[in-house]
C-alpha positions in Angstrom: 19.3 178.3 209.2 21.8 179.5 212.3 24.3 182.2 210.8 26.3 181.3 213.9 30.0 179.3 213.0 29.1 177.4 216.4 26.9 177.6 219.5 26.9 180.3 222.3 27.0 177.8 225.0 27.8 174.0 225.6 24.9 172.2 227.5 26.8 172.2 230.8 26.5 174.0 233.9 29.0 175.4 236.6 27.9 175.5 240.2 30.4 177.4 242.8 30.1 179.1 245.5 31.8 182.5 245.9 32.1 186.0 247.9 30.8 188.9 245.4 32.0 191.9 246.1 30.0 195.1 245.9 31.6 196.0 242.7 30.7 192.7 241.3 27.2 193.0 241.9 27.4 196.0 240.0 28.8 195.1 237.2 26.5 191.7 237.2 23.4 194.3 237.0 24.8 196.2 234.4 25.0 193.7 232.2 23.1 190.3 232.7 23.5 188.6 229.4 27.4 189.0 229.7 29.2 185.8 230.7 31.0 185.5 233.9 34.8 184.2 234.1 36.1 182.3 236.9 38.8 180.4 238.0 39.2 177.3 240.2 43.1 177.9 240.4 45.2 180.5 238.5 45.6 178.2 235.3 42.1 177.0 234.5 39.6 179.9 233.9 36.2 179.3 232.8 33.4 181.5 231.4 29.6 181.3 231.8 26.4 182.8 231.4 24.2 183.4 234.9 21.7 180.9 235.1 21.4 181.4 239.0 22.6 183.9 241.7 22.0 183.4 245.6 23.4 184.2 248.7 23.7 182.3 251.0 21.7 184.1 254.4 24.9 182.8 257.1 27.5 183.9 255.3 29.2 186.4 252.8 28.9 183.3 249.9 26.7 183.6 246.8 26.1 180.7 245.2 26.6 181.0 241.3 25.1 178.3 238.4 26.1 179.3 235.0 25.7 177.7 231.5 29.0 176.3 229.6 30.1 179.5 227.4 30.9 178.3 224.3 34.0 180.8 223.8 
């Protein structure tokens, strides 16, 4: 029996596409079971746990697929 009040995560994933920064990498690295929080506009964050990180090779983009934090 779970002695979690709920789940870590909701079955769902976010896929985006965004520039990471030097910085970000790092602290990515540091700490891979963190989630990630993101925001589509400056009202609706999101949060995440890495599922997937690429870059893409023509550009400064990494694309990002994360699992639905449940938080």
């Amino acid at each position: 029996m779970s002695k979690l009040d709920r789940a870590l995560w909701i079955p769902e994933a976010y896929k985006f596409k965004a520039k990471l920064t030097q910085e970000n990498l790092e602290l990515i690295e540091a700490n891979l079971y963190g989630y990630i929080e993101f925001a589509v506009d400056d009202k609706s964050w999101k949060k995440g746990y890495l599922l997937e990180m690429e870059p893409e090779p023509d550009s400064e983009l990494t694309t990002f697929k994360l699992l639905r934090a449940n938080l």
